[in-house]
C-alpha positions as CSV (number, residue, x, y, z in Angstrom):
1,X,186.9,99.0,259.1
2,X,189.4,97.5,261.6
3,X,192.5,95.5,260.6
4,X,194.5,92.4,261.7
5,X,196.8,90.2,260.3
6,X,195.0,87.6,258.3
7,X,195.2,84.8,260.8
8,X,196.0,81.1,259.5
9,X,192.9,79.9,259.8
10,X,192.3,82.7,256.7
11,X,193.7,79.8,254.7
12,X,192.8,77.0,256.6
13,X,192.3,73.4,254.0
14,X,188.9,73.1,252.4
15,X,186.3,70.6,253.7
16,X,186.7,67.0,252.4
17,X,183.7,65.9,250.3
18,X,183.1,63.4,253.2
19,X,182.9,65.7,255.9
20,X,180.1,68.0,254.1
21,X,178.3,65.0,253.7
22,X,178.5,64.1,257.4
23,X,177.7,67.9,257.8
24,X,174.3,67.6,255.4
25,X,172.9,64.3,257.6
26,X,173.5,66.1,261.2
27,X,171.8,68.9,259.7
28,X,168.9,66.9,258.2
29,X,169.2,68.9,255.2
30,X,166.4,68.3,252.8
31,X,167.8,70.4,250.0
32,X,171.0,71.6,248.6
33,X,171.8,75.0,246.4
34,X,174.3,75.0,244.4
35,X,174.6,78.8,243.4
36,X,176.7,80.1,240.3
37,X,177.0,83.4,239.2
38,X,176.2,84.8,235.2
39,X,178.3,87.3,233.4
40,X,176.1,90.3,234.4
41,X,176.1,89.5,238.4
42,X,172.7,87.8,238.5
43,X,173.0,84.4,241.3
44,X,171.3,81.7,239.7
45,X,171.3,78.2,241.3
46,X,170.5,74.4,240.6
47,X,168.8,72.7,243.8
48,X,168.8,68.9,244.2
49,X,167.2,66.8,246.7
50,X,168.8,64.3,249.1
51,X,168.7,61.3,246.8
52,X,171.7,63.8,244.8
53,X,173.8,65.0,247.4
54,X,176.6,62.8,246.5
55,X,175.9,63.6,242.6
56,X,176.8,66.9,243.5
57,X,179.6,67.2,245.6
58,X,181.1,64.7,242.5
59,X,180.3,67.5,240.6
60,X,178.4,65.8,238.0
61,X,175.5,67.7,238.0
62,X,174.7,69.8,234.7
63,X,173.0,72.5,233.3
64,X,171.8,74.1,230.4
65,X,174.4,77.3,229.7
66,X,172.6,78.4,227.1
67,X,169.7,79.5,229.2
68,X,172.1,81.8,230.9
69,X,172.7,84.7,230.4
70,X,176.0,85.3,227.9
71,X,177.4,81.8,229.4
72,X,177.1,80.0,225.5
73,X,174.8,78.8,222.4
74,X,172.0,76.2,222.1
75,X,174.8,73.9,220.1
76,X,177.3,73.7,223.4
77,X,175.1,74.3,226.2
78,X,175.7,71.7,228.7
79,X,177.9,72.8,231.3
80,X,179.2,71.0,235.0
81,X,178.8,72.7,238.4
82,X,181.9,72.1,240.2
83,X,181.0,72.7,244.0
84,X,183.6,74.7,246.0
85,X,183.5,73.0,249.8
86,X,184.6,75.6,251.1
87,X,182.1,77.5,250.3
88,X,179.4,75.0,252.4
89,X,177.2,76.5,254.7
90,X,173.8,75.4,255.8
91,X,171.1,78.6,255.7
92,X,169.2,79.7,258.7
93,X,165.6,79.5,259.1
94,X,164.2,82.8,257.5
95,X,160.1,82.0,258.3
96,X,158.2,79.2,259.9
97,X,157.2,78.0,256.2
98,X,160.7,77.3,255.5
99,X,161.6,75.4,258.7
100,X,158.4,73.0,258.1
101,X,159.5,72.5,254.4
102,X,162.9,71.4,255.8
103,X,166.9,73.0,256.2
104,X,168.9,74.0,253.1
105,X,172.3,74.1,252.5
106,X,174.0,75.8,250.1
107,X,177.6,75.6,247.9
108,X,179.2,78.2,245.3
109,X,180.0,76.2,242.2
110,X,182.6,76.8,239.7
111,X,181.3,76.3,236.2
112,X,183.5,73.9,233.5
113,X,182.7,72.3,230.6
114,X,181.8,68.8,230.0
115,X,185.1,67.6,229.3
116,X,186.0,69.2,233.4
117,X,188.2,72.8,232.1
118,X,187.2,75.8,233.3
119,X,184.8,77.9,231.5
120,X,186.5,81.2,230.4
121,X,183.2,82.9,230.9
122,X,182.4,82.1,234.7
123,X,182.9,84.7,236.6
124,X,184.7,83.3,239.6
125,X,186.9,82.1,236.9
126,X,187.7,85.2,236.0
127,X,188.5,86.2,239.5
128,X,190.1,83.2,240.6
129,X,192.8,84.3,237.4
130,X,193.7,87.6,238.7
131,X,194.4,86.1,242.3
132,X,196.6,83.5,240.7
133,X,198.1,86.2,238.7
134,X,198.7,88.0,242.0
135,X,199.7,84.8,243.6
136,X,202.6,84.3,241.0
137,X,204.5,87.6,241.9
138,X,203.6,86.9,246.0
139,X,201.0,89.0,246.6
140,X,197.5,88.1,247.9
141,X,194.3,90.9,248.1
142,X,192.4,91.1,251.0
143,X,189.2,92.9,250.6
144,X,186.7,94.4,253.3
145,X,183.5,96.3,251.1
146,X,180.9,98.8,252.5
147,X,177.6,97.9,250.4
148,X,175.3,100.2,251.2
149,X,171.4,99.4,250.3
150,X,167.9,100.8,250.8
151,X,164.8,99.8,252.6
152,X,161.1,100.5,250.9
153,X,157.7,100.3,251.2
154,X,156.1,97.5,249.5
155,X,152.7,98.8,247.8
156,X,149.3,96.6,248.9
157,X,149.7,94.3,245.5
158,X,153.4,93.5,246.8
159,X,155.2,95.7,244.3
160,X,157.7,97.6,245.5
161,X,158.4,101.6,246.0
162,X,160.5,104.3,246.2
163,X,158.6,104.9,249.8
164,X,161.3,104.7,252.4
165,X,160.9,102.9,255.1
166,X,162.3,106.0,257.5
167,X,163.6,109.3,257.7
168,X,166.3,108.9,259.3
169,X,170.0,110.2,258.5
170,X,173.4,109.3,259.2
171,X,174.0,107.0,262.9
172,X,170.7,108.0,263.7
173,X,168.9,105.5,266.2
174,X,165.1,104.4,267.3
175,X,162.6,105.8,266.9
176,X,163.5,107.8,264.0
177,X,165.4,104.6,262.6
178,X,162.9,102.2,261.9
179,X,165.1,99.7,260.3
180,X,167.4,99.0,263.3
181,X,165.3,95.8,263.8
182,X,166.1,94.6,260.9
183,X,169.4,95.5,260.2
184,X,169.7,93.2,263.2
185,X,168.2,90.5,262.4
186,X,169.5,90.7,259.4
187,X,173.2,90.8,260.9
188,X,172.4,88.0,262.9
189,X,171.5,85.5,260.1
190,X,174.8,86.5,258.3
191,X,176.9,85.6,261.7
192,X,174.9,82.6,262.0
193,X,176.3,81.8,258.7
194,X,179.6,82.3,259.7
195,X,179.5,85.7,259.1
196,X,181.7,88.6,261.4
197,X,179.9,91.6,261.4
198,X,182.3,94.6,262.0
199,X,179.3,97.5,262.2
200,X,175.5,98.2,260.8
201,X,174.3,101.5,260.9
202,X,171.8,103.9,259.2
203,X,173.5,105.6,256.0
204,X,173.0,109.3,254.7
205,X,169.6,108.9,252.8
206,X,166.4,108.3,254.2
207,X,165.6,104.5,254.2
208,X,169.8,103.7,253.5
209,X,171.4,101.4,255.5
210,X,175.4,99.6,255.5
211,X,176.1,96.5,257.3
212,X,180.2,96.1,256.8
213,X,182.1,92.6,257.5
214,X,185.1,91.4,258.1
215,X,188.0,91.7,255.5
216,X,188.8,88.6,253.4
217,X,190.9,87.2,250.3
218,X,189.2,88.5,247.1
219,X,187.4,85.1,246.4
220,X,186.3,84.9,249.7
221,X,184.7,88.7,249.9
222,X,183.1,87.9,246.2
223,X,181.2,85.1,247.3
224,X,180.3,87.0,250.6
225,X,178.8,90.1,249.0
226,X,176.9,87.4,246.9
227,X,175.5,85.6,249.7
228,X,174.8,89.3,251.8
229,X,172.7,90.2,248.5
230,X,170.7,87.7,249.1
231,X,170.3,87.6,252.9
232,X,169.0,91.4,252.6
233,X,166.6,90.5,250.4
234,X,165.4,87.4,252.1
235,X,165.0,88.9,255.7
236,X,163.5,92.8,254.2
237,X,160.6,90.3,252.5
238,X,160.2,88.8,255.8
239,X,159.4,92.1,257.2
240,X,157.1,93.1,254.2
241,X,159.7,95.7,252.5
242,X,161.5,95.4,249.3
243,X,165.8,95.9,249.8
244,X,167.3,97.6,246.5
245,X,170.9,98.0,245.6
246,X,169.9,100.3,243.2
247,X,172.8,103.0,242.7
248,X,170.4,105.8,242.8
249,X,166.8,104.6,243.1
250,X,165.8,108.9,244.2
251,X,166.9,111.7,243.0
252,X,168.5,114.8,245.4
253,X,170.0,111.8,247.8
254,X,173.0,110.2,248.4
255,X,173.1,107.2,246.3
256,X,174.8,103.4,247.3
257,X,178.0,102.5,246.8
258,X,179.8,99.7,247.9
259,X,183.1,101.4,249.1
260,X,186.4,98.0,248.7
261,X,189.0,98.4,250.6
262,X,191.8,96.4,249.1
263,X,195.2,95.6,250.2
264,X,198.3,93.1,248.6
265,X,199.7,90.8,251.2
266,X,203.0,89.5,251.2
267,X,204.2,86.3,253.4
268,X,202.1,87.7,256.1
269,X,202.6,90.9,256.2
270,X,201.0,93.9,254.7
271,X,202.5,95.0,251.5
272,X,201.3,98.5,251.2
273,X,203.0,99.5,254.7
274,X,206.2,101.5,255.2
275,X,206.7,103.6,258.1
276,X,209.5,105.5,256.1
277,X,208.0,106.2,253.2
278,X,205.9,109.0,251.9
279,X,202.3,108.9,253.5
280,X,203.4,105.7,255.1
281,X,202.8,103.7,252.4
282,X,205.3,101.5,250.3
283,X,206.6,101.4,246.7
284,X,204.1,98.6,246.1
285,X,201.0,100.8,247.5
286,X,201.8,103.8,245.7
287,X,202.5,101.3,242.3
288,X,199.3,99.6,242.5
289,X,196.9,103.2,243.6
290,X,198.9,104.2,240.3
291,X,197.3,101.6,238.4
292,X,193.9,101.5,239.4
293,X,194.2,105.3,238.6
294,X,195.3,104.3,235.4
295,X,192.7,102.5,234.4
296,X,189.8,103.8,236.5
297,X,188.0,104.8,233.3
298,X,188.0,101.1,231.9
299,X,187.2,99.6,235.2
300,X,183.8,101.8,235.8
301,X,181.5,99.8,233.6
302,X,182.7,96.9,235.4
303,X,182.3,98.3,238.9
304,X,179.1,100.7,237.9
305,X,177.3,98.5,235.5
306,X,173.9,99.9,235.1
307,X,172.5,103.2,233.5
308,X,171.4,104.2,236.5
309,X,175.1,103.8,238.1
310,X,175.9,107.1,236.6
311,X,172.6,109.1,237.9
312,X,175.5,108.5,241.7
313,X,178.4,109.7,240.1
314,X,177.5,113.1,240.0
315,X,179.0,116.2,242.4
316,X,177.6,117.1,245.7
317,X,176.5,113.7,247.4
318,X,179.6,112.0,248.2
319,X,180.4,109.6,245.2
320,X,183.3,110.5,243.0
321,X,183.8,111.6,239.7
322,X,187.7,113.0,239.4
323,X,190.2,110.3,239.0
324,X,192.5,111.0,242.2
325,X,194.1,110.3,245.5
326,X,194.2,111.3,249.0
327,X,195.2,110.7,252.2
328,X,192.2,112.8,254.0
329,X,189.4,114.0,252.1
330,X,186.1,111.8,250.3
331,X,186.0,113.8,247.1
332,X,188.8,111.5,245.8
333,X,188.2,107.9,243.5
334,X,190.9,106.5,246.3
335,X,191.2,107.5,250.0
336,X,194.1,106.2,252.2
337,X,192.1,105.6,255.6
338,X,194.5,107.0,258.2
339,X,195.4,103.7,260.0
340,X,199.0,102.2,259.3
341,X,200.1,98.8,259.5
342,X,198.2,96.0,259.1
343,X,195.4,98.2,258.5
344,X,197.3,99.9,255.3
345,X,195.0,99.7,252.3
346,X,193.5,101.9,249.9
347,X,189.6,102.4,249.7
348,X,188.4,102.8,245.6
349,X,184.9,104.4,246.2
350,X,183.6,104.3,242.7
351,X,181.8,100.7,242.7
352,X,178.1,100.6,243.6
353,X,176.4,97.3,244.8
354,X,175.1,96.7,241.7
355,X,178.0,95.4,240.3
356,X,179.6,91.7,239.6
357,X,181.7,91.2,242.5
358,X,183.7,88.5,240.8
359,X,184.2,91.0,238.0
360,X,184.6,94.0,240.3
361,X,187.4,92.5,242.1
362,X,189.1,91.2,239.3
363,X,189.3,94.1,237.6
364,X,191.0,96.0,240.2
365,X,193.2,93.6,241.2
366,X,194.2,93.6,237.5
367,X,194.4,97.1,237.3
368,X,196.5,97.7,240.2
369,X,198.5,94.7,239.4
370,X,199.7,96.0,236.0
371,X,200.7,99.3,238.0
372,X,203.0,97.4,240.2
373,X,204.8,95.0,237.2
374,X,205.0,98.6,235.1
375,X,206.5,100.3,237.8
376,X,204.1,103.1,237.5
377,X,204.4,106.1,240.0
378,X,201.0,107.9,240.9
379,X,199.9,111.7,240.4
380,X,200.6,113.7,243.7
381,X,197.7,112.9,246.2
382,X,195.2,115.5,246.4
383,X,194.0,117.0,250.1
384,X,191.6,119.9,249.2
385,X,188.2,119.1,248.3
386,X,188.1,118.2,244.2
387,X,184.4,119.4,243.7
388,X,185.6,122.9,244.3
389,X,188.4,123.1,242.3
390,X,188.5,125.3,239.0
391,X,188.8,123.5,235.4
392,X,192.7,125.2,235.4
393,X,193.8,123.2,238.5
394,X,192.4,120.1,237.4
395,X,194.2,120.2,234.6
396,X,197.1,121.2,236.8
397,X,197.0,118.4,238.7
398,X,196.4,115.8,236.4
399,X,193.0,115.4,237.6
400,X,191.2,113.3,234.7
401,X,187.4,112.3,235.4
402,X,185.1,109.0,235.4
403,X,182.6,108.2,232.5
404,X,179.4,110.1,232.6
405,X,177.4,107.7,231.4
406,X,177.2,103.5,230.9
407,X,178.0,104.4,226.6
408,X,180.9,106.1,227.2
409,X,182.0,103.6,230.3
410,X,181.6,100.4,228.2
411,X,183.7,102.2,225.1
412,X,186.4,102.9,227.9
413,X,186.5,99.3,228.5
414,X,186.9,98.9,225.1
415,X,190.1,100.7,224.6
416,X,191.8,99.1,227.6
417,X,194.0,96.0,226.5
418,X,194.7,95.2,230.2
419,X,191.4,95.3,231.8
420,X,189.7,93.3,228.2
421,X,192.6,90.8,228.8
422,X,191.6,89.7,232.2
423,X,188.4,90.0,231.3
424,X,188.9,87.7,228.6
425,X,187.2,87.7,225.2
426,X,184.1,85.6,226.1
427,X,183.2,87.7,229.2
428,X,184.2,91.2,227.2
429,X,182.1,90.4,224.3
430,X,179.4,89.4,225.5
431,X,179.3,92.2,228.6
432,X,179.6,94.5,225.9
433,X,177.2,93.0,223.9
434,X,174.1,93.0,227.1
435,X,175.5,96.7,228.2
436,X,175.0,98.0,224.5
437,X,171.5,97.0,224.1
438,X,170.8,98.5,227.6
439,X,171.9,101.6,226.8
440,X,169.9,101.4,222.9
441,X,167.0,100.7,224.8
442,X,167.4,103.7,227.5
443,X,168.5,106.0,224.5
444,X,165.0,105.4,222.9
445,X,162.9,105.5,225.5
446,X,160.6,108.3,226.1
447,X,161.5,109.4,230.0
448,X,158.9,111.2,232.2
449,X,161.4,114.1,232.6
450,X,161.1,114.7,229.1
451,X,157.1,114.9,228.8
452,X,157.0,117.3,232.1
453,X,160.0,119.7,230.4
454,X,158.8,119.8,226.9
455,X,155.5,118.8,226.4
456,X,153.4,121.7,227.0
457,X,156.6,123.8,225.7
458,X,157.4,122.9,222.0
């Protein structure tokens, strides 16, 4: 994932509310999204017709909260969708039906409450916290991200599979990569929404693909990995196939994770760089690895939210499970990619694609934050392969591990005061709240596994 120095067109002033319109009639734009995100990373949207264009980029147009899920009760429900214009964009045509139905455009919406304050339980809200927070001690995160996803077989009724779509490995090419078309095209929609594409390429597993793009603030990758989530979907249904971000939708494979590379900014320059310093990297780098260490066991129901998040974080395909450094090897929860510079940042490979990015982000920058203003100084970094070393030098090297499981994640979330803090107690509770019941409901259910092990046995 290459590097520059964010340019100032990174933070170049938001469209006016004049010049989207202007934007919407050159377009002849029929229709216009206006996508939010709930608590547990699902994209939900509100889509008004011409006649409310200018209703909307007012921001005056509501919606029921309490039909969303963990946003509030029946009693306070109504909430405001406060467009972000910089967010605009205007979607490509994905099928024929869709160009004769007319263009759509499409804005990310923060969500307030009718008397215009910020809703503590949005998740951009959340987000947009933490980069203020970062903003206030002169830092700013840039974030490039490595979601990885698969490609299936859809079955004759339209359902999907676990059927890949290949068997293909790692950079391999046509023929034996069947889903290089679409990787394409779907690489081309996203650049033709403004989108730069860095590399696409066929991942590890059969049917596994990763399309990477350019490095961005954190607000700015959030609302990207968002809008790639749905793009995958909407151009694999075009070919017929179903695209999953499913941590680990076969067993005996790699799983997908969505690798963030993060790095703090400071007037310009990159903050985690020092020639002279060990590794290369500054105080502030070593500071804030120190503190996503720290916390890595609260962050990973955040950043691996599902059940099935923990069937990837197992030993022996790539995804990590000790809570350590290094400079050179993948067995490590952070790797220090070997370019310098501008290019400094460390790559936390724990999250899976699954997750809220809003929340994702935020935790981490909170994390890492929180090692920097408590001057925390990281373990040693760790260059041998982890998954091969013995219990005893573990232990010698202060190598602690990552939940096993979403129960245990979530009550590791609950014992860190700094991640639950910038979480807040709306989004906490009620996260806690949805990932409980998940796991109750797993708990009790009676798996296949179980009936093929025991049945004919006990």
């Amino acid at each position: 994932m290459s590097r520059q120095k964010p340019s100032p067109t990174d933070s170049a002033a938001p469209p006016s509310r004049e010049s989207v319109l202007a934007e919407l009639q050159q377009g002849e734009v029929k229709f216009l999204r206006l996508q939010f995100t709930d608590i547990l990373g699902t994209t939900k949207n509100v889509e008004v017709p011409k006649s409310q264009f200018f209703k909307a980029l007012n921001g005056d147009v509501t919606f029921d909260g309490s039909a969303v899920e963990g946003f509030t009760r029946v009693e306070e429900s109504d909430m405001l969708l406060r467009p972000d214009l910089s967010t605009f964009l205007i979607y490509p045509q994905f099928s024929r039906e869709e160009g004769e139905r007319g263009r759509v455009a499409r804005l990310i919406c923060d969500v307030a409450l009718p008397d215009g304050t910020p809703f503590t339980g949005d998740p951009r809200h959340v987000l947009r916290t933490q980069v203020e927070r970062a903003r206030a001690l002169g830092f700013e995160m840039f974030v490039g991200t490595e979601p990885e996803f698969f490609l299936f077989e859809r079955t004759p009724s339209g359902l999907g599979s676990t059927v890949t779509h290949d068997k293909a490995g790692y950079f391999d090419l046509a023929p034996i990569d069947k889903g290089e078309r679409i990787r394409r095209e779907i690489a081309n929609k996203l650049v033709e929404m403004g989108f730069e594409i860095e590399a696409a390429h066929h991942e590890v597993a059969p049917g596994q693909h990763e399309i990477d793009f350019r490095y961005a603030p954190a607000l700015e990758t959030a609302d990207r990995i968002a809008t790639f989530k749905f793009v995958v979907k909407r151009v694999a249904l075009e070919y017929g196939l179903l695209a999953s971000f499913l941590p680990k939708p076969m067993p005996g494979v790699n799983g997908s994770g969505m690798h963030c590379h993060l790095s703090l900014f400071r007037g310009g320059e990159n903050a985690f760089a020092d020639p002279s310093g060990d590794h290369g990297l500054s105080r502030t780098a070593e500071q804030f690895i120190a503190g996503v260490l720290d916390h890595a066991q609260g962050i990973t129901a955040i950043t691996n939210p599902l059940v099935n998040s923990y069937k990837r974080l197992v030993p022996g395909f790539e995804a990590p499970v000790n809570i350590a450094w290094s400079t050179s090897n993948r067995s490590a929860l952070i790797r220090i990619p070997a370019k310098r510079g501008n290019s400094t940042r460390a790559e936390v490979r724990m999250p899976d694609p699954s997750c809220n990015p809003y929340l994702a982000l935020a935790v981490m920058l909170a994390a890492g934050l929180d090692g920097i203003e408590q001057q925390m100084e990281p373990p040693p970094a760790i260059q041998r392969n982890i998954f091969r070393m013995t219990v005893r030098e573990k232990r010698h090297h202060r190598v602690k591990e990552l939940p096993t499981d979403l129960r245990e994640a979530v009550e590791e979330l609950q014992k860190d005061t700094v991640i639950a803090q910038a979480l807040g107690d709306h989004v906490l509770d009620h996260f806690v709240e949805a990932k409980m019941a998940e796991w109750r409901e797993y708990s009790s259910t009676v798996h296949a596994w179980e009936l093929e092990r025991y049945l004919d046995l006990i």
